[in-house]
VEXDREN-2710 file (C-alpha; in Angstrom, 1 decimal):
% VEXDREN-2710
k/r/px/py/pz
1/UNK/-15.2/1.7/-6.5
2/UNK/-12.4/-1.0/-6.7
3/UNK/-12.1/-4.3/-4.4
4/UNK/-8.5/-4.7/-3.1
5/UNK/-7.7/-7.9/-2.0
6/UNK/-5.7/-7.4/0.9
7/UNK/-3.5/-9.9/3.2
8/UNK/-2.5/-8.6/6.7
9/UNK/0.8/-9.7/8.5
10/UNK/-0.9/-12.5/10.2
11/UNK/-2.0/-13.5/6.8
12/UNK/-5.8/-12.9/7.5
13/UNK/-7.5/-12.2/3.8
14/UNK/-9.6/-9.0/3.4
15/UNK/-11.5/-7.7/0.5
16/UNK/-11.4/-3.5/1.2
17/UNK/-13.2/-1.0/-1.4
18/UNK/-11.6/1.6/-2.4
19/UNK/-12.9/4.8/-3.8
20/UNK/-10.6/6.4/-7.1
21/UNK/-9.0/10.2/-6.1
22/UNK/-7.9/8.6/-2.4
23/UNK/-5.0/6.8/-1.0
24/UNK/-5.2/3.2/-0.7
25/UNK/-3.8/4.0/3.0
26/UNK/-6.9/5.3/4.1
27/UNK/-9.1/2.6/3.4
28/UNK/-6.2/-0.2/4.7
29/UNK/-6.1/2.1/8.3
30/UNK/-10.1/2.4/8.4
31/UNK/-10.3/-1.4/7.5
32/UNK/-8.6/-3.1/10.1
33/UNK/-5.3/-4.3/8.0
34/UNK/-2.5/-3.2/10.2
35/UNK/-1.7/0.1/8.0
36/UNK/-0.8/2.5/10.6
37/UNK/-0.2/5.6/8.3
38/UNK/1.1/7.6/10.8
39/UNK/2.5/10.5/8.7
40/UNK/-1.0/10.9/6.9
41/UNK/0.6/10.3/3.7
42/UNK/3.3/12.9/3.9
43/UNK/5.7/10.2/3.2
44/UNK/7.6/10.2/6.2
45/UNK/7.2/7.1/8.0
46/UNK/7.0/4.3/5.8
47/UNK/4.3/3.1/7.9
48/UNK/2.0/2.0/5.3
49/UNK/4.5/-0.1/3.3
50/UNK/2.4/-2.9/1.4
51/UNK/3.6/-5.4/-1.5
52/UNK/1.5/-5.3/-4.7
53/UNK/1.1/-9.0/-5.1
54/UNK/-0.9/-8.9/-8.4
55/UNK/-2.7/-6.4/-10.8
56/UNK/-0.7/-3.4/-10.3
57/UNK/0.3/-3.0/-13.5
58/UNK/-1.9/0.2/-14.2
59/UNK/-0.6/1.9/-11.2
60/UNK/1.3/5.3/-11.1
61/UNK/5.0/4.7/-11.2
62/UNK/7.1/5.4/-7.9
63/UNK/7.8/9.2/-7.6
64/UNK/11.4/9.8/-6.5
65/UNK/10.2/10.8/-2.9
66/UNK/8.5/7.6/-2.4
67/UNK/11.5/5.7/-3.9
68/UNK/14.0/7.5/-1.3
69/UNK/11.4/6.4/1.5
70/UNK/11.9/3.1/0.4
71/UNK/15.1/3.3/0.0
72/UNK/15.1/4.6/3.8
73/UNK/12.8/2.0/5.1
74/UNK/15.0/-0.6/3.4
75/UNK/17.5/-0.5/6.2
76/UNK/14.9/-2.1/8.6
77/UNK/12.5/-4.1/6.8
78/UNK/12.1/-5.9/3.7
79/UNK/11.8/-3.9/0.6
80/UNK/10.6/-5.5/-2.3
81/UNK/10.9/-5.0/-6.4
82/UNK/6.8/-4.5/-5.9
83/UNK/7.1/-2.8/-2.5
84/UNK/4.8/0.1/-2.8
85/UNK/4.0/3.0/0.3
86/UNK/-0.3/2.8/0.3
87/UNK/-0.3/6.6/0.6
88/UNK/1.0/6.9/-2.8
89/UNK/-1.7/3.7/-4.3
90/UNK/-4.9/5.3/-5.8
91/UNK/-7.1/2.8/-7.9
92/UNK/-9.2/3.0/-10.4
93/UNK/-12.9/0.9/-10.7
94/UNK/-10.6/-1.1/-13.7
95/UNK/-8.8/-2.3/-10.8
96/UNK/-10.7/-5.3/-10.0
97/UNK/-7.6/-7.5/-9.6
98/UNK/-5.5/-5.6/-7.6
99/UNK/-4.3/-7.8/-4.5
100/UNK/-1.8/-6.4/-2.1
101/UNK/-0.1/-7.7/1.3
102/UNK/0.6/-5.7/4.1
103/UNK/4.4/-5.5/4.4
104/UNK/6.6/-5.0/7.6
105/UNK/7.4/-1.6/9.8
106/UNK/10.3/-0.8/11.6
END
């Protein structure tokens, strides 16, 4: 299990474990973050855009769907160079640094 550090939108701090083989999203909804996920992870909504702040640099590259959600969300909110959808996230235990912020919805 991996400790994410996690900043919400009001900039509260969280630590959230996370188990390997299942979205970040899932833990961010069931821990209180603001992740909505409303989709379920079918990426459709965008609604669990986050921002990997620091450690992601063992994560899976973007797939071209989540890119084009991005890409779509982009038009309302802020997408970043390290914005990420948390239904597409799945850490390791080597993942002890990962920190992420909760980014923006339409």
């Amino acid at each position: 299990m991996a400790v994410v550090q996690v900043t919400t939108r009001d900039g509260t701090q969280l630590q959230i474990k996370a188990q390997p083989l299942i979205p970040l999203m899932e833990f961010l909804r069931d821990g209180s973050a603001g992740v909505e996920g409303i989709c379920g992870g079918e990426l459709s909504c965008g609604t669990c855009h986050i921002y990997i702040d620091r450690g992601g640099e063992s994560l899976q590259p973007r797939s071209d769907d989540e890119q084009a959600m991005l890409e779509a969300i982009g038009e309302f909110v802020e997408v970043r160079p390290t914005s990420r959808l948390s239904c597409q996230v799945f850490v390791d235990e080597t993942m002890s640094d990962l920190a992420v912020s909760v980014g923006p919805v339409a």
